[in-house]
Rosetta silent file (secondary structure, phi, psi, omega in degrees, C-alpha in Angstrom):
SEQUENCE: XXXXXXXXXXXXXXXXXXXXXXXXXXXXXXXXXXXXXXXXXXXXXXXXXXXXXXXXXXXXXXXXXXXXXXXXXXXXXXXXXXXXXXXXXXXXXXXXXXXXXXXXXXXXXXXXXXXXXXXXXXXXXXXXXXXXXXXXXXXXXXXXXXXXXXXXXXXXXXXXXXXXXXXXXXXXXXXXXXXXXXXXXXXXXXXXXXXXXXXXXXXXXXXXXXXXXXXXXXXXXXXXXXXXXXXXXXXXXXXXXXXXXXX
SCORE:     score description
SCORE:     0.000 S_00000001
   1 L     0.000  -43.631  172.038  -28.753  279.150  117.627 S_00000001
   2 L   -56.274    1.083 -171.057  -31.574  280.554  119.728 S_00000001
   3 L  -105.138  -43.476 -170.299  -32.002  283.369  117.434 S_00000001
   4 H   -86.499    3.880  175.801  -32.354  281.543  114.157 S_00000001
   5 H   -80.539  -38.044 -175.778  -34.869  279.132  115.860 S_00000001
   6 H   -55.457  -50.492  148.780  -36.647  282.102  117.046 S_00000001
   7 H   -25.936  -70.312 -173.944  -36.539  283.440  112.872 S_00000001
   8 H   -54.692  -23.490 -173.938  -37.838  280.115  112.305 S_00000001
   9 H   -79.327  -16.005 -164.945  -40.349  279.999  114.610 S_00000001
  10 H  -106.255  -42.051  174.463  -41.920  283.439  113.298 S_00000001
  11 H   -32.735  -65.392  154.074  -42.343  281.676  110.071 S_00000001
  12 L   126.452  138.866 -176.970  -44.268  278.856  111.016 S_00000001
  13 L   -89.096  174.462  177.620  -43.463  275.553  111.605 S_00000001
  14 L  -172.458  156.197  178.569  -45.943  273.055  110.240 S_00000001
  15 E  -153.471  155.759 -161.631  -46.043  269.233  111.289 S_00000001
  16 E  -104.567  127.293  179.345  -47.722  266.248  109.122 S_00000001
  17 E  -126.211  113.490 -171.683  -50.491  264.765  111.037 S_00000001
  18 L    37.400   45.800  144.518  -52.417  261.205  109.678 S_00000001
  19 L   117.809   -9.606 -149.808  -51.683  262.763  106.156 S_00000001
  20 E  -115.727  110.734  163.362  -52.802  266.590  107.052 S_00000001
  21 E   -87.588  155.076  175.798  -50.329  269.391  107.538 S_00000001
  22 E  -127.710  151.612 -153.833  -50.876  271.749  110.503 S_00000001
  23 L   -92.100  157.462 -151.923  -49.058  275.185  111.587 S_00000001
  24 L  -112.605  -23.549  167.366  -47.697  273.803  114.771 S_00000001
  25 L  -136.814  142.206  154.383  -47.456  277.672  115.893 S_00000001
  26 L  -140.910  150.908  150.880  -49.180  280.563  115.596 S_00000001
  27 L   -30.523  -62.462  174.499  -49.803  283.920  116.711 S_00000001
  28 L   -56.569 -174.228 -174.958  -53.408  283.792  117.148 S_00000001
  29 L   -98.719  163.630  168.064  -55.648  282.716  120.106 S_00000001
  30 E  -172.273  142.333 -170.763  -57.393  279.057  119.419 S_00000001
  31 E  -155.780  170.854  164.624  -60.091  277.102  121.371 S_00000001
  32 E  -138.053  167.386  174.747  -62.896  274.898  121.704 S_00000001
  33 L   117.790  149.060 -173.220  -66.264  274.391  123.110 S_00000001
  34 L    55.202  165.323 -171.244  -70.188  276.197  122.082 S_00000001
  35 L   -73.827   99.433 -173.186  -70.879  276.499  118.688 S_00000001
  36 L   -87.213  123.719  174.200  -67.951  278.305  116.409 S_00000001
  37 E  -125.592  120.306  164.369  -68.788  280.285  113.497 S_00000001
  38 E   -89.412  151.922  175.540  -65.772  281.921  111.908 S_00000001
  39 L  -121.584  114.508 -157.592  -66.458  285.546  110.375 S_00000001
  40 L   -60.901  164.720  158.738  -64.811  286.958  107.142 S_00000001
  41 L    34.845   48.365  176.288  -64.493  290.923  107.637 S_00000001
  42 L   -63.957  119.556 -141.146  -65.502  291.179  110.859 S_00000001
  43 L    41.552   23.873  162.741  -67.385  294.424  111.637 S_00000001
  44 L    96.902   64.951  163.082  -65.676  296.046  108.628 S_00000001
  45 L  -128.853  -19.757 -163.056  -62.447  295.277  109.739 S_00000001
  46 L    86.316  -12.228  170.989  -61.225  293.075  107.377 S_00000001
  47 L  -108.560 -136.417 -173.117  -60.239  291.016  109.144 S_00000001
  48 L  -124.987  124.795 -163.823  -60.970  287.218  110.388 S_00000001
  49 E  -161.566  148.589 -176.581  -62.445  286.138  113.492 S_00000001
  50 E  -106.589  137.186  141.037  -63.905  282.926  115.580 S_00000001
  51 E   -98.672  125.129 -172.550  -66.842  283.098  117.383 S_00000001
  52 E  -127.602  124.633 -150.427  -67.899  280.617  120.190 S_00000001
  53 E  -121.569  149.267  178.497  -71.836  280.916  121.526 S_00000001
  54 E  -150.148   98.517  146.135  -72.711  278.715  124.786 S_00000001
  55 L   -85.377  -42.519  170.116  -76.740  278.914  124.869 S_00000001
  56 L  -120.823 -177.728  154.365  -76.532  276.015  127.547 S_00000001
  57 L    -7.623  118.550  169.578  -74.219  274.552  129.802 S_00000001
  58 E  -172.097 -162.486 -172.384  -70.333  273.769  128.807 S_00000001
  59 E  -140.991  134.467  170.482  -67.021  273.857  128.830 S_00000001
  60 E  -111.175  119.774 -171.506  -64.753  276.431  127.111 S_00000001
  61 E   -95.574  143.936 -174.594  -60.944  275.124  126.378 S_00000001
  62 E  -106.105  122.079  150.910  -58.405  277.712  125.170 S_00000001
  63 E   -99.809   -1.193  148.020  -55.252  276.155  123.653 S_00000001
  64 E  -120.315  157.852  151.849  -53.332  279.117  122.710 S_00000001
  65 L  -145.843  111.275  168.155  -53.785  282.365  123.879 S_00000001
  66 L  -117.325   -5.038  135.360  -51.774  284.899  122.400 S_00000001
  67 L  -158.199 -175.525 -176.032  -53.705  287.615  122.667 S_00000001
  68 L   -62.099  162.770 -169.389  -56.702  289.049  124.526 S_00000001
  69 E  -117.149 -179.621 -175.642  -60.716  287.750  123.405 S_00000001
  70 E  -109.036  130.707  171.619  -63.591  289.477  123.379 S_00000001
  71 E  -145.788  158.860 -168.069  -66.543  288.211  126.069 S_00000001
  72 E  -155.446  127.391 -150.314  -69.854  288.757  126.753 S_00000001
  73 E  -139.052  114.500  167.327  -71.799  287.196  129.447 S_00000001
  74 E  -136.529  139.445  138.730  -76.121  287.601  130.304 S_00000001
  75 L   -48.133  153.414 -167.980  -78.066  286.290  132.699 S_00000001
  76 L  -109.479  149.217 -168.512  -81.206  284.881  132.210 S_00000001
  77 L   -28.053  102.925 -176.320  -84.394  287.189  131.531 S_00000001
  78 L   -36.744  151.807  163.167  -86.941  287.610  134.501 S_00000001
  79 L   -58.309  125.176 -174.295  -90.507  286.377  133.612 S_00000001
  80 L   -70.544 -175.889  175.688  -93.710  288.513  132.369 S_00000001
  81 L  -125.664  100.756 -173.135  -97.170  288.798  134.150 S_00000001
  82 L   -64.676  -31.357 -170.656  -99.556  286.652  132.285 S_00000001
  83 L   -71.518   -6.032 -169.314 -102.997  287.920  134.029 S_00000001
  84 L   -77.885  171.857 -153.745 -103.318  290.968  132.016 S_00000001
  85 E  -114.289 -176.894  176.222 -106.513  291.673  129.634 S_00000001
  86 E   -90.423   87.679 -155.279 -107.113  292.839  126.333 S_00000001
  87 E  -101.373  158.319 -173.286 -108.182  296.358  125.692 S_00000001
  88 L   -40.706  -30.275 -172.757 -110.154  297.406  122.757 S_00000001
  89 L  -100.315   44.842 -170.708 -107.290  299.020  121.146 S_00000001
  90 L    32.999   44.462  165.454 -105.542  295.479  121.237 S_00000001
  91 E  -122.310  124.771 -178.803 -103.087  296.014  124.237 S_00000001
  92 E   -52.421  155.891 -176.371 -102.511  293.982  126.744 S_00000001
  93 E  -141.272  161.402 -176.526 -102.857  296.453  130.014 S_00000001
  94 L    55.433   13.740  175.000 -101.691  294.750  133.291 S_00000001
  95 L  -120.231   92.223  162.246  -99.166  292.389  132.144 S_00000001
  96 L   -44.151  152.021  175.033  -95.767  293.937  133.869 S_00000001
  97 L  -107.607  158.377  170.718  -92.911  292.655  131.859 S_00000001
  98 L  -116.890  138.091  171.174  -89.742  291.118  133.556 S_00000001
  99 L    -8.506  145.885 -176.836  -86.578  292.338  134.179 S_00000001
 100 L   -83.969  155.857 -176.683  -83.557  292.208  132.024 S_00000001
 101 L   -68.270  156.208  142.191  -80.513  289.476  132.625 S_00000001
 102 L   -67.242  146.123  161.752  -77.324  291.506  133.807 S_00000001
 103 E   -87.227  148.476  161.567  -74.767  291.918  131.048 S_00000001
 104 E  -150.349  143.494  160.538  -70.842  291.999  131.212 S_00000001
 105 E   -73.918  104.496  175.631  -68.707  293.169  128.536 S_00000001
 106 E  -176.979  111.473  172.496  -64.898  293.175  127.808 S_00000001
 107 E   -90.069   43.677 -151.717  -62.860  293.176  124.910 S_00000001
 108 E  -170.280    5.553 -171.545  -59.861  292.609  126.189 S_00000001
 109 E   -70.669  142.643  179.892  -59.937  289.820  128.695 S_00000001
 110 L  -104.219  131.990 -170.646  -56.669  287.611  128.902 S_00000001
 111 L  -125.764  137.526  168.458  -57.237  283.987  129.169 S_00000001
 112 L  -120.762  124.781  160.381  -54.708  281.144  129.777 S_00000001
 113 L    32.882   25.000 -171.285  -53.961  278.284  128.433 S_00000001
 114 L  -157.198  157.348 -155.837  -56.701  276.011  130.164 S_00000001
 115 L   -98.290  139.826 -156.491  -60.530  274.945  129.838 S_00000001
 116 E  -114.447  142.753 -179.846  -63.112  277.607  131.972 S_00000001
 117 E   -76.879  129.744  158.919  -66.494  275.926  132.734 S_00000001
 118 E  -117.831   95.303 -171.927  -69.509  277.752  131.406 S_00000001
 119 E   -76.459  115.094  163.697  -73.149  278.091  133.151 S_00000001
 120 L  -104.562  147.141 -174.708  -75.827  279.496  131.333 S_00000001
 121 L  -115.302  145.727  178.897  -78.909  280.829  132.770 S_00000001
 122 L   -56.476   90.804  178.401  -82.347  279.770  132.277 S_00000001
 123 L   -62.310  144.074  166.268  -84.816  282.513  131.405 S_00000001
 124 L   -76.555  152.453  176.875  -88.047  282.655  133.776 S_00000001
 125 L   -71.813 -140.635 -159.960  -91.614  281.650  133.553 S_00000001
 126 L   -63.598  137.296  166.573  -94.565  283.583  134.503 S_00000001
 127 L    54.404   -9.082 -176.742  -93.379  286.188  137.426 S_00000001
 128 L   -88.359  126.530  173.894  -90.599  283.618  138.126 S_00000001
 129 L   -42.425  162.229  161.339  -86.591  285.300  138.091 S_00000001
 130 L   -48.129  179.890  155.949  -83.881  284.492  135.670 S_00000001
 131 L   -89.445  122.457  156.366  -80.988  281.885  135.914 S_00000001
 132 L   -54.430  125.782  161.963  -77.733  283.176  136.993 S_00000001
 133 E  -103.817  174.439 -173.946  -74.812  282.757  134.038 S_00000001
 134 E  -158.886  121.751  170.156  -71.522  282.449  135.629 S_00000001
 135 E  -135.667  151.862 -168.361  -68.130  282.254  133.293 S_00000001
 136 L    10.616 -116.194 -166.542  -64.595  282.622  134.631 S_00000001
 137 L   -97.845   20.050 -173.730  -64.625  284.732  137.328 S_00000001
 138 E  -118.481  143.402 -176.848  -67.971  286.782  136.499 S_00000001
 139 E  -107.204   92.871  149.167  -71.675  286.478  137.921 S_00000001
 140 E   -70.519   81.125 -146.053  -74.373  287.576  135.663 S_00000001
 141 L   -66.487  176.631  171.077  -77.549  287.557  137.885 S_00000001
 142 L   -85.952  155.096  146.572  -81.173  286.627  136.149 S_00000001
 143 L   -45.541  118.267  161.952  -83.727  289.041  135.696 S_00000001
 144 L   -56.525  160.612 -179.538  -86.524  289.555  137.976 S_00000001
 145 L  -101.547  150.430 -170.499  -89.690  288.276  137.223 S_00000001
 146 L   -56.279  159.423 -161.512  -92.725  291.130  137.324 S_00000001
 147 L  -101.723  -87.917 -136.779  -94.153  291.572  141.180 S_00000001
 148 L  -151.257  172.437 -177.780  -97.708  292.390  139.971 S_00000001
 149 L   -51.529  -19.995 -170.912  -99.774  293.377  136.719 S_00000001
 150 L  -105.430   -6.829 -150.664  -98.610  296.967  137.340 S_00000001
 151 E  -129.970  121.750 -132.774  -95.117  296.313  138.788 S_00000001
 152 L  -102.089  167.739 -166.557  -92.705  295.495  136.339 S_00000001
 153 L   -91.526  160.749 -166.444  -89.022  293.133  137.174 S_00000001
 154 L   -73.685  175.903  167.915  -85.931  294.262  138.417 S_00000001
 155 E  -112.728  145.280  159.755  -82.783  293.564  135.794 S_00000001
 156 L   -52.273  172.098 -178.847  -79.992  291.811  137.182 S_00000001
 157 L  -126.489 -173.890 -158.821  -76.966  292.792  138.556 S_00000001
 158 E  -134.713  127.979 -176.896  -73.131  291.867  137.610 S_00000001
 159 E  -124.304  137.697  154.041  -70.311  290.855  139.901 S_00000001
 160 E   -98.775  122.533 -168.848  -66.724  290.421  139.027 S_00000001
 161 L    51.590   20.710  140.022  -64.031  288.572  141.319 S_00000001
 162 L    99.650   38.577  136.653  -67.227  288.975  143.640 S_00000001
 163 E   -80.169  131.091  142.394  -67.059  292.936  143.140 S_00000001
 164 E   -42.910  104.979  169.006  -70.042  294.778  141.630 S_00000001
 165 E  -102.811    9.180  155.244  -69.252  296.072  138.418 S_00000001
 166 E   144.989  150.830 -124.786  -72.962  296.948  137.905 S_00000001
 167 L   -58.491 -173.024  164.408  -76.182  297.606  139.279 S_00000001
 168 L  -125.428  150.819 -169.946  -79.737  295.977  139.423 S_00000001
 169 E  -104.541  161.158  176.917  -81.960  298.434  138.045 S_00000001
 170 L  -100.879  179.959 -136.007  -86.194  298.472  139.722 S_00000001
 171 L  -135.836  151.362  174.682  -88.651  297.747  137.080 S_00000001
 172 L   -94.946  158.641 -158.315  -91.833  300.657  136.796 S_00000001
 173 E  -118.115  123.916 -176.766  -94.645  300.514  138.976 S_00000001
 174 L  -100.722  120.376 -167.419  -97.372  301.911  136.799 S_00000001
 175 L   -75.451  149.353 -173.427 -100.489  303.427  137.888 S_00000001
 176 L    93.580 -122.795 -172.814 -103.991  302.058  137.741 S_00000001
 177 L  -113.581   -8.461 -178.553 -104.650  298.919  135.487 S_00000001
 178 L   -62.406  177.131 -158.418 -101.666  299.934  133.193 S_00000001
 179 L   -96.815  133.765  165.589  -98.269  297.689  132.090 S_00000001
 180 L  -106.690  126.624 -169.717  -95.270  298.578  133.804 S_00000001
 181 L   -54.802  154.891  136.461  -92.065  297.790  131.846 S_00000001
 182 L   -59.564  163.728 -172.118  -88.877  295.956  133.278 S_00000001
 183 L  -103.646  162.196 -154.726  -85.720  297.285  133.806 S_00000001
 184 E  -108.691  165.241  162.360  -82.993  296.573  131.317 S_00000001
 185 L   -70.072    7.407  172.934  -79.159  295.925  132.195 S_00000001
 186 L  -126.004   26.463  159.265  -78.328  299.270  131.174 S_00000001
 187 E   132.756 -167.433 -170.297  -80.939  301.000  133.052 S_00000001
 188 L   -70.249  177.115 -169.480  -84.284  301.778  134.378 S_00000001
 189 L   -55.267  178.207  158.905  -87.631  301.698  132.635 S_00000001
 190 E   -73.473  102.139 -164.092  -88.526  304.582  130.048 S_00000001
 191 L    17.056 -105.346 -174.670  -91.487  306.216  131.534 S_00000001
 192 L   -92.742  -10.818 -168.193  -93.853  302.812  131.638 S_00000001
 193 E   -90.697  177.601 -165.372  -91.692  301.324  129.098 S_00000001
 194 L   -88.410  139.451 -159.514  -89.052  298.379  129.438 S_00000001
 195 L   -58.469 -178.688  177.225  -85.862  299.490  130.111 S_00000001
 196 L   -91.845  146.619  175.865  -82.911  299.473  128.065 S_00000001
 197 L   -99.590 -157.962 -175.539  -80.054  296.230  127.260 S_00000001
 198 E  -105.185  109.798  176.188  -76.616  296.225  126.037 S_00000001
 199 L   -60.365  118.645  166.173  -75.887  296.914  122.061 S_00000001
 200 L  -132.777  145.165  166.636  -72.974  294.468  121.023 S_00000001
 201 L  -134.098   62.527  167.763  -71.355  293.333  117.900 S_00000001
 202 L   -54.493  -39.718  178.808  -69.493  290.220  119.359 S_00000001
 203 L   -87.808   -9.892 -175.272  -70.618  288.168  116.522 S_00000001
 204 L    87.284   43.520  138.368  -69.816  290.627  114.039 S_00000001
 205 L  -159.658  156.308  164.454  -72.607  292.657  113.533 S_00000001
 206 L   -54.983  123.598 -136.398  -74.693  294.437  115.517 S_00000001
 207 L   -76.347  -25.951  172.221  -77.442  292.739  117.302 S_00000001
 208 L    60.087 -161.233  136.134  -79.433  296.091  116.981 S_00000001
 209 L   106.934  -98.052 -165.045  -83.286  296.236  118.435 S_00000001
 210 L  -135.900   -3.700  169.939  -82.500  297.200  122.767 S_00000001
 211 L    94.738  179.140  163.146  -79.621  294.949  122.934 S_00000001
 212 E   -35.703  134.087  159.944  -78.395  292.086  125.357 S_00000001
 213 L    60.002   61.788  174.043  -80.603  291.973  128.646 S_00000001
 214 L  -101.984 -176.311 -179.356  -83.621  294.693  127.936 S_00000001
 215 L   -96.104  162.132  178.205  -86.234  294.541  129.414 S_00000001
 216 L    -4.930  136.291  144.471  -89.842  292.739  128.596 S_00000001
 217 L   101.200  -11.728 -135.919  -90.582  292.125  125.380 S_00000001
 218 L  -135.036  153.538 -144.272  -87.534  292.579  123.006 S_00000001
 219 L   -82.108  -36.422 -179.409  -85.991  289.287  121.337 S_00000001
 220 L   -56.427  156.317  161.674  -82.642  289.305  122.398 S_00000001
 221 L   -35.368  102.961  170.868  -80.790  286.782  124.608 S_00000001
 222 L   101.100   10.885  157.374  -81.252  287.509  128.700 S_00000001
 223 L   -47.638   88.680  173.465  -84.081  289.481  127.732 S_00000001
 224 L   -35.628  150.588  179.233  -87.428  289.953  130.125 S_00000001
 225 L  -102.239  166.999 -170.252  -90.806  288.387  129.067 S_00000001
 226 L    75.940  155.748  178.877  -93.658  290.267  128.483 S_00000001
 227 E  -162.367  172.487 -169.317  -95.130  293.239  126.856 S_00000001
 228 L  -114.311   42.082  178.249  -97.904  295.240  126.606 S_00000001
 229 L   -97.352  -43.313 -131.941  -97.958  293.775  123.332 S_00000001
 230 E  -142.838  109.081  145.262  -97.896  290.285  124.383 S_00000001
 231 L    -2.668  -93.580 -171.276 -100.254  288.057  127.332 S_00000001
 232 L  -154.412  163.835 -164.612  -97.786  286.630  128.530 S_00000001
 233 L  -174.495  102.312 -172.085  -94.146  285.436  127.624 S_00000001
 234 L   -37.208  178.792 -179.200  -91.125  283.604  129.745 S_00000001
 235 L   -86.389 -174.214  166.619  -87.946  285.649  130.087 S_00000001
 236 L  -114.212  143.433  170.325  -85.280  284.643  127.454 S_00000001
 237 L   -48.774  177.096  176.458  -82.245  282.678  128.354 S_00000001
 238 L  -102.964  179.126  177.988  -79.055  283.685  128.933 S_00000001
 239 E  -166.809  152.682 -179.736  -75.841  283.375  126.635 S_00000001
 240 E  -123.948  119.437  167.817  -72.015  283.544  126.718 S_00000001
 241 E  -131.549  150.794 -177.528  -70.290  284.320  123.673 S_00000001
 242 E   -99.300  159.917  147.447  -66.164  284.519  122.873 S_00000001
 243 L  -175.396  101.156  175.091  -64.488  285.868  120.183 S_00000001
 244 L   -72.604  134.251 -174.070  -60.980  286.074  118.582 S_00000001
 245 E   -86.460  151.908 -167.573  -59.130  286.966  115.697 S_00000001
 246 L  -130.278   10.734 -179.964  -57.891  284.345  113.662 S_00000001
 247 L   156.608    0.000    0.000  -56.463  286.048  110.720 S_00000001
């Protein structure tokens, strides 16, 4: 008997709920919590996939999980340096940029059957550090915020099961009256310029520009403020996003 339930059960099962049927099993992963967008063809795959974005505070519940998700977790961006001037060729000079959030990565994390809390961090204002994001067992520090018009913020660093799985990068200290970039979560500045973040296509496409957690200036989520572009400019928040196939 246990065999042809098990046949049946690979089938799908379906139960009538207030008028509505639903598969009462499946294969896939399924959850709630942050804002879900599913995506046809994801990255060219053809296939189907949920995406769940936490920009603030929450709580993410899984109620199946039958196979591993995809997660991606920044801290939030360190703070520019606001005091810098205007030079003739209409660049800011002296306004250090701040540090990138740390990033974590993993397509492959296994989740069980129960709802994980989610902290998002808070990009900084002027010269002021990042927010810490924090999801299941990983610490995404904030960004530093820039030390002085020339000295640009550190990017966070990333701890798992309260190991380091990677570094805080220093921020450039640029000579004279010039801008010194922040450092990104995937390493140090460029010469004067702001370091680099992490390229993902979690949502299903590729986020493209310097990625997750860059340094000053650049658009993305966990992102440093400032440029030598730009007066002055807060850090960017931080963001946690999931995602599973669904078909």
């Amino acid at each position: 008997m246990s065999g042809e339930l098990d046949t049946e059960l690979s089938k799908g099962i379906y139960v009538n709920v207030g008028g509505s049927w639903f598969k009462a099993f499946s294969e896939w992963n399924s959850a709630t919590g942050g804002t879900v967008t599913d995506v046809d063809n994801y990255n060219g795959t053809g296939q189907k996939w949920r995406v769940h974005t936490f920009t603030d505070s929450g709580t993410f519940t899984v109620t199946n999980a039958g196979k591993p998700f995809r997660v991606l977790v920044v801290g939030g961006g360190g703070g520019g340096n606001p005091s810098g001037q205007l030079d003739p060729g209409g660049i800011y000079i002296g306004t250090a940029s701040g540090g990138g959030g740390g990033v974590y990565a993993s397509d492959s994390e296994l989740l069980g059957v129960e709802a994980f809390p989610v902290k998002v961090g808070k990009g900084g204002g002027n010269f002021g550090g990042g927010g810490r994001t924090t999801f299941l067992d990983v610490v995404a520090n904030g960004g530093g915020g820039a030390i002085s018009p020339r000295q640009g913020g550190s990017s966070g660093s990333v701890t798992k099961a309260g190991s380091q799985v990677w570094p805080s990068y220093k921020g450039a200290n640029a000579p004279s009256h010039y801008t010194g970039g922040g450092a990104g979560s995937r390493g140090n500045h460029v010469g004067y310029a702001p370091g680099p973040g992490f390229p993902s296509d979690i949502n299903g496409h590729d986020i493209g520009g310097k990625g997750y957690g860059a340094g000053g200036g650049y658009g993305a989520p966990g992102c440093g403020g400032g440029s030598a572009s730009q007066k002055t400019n807060p850090g960017r928040d931080g963001i946690v996003i999931i995602a599973y196939q669904i078909g």
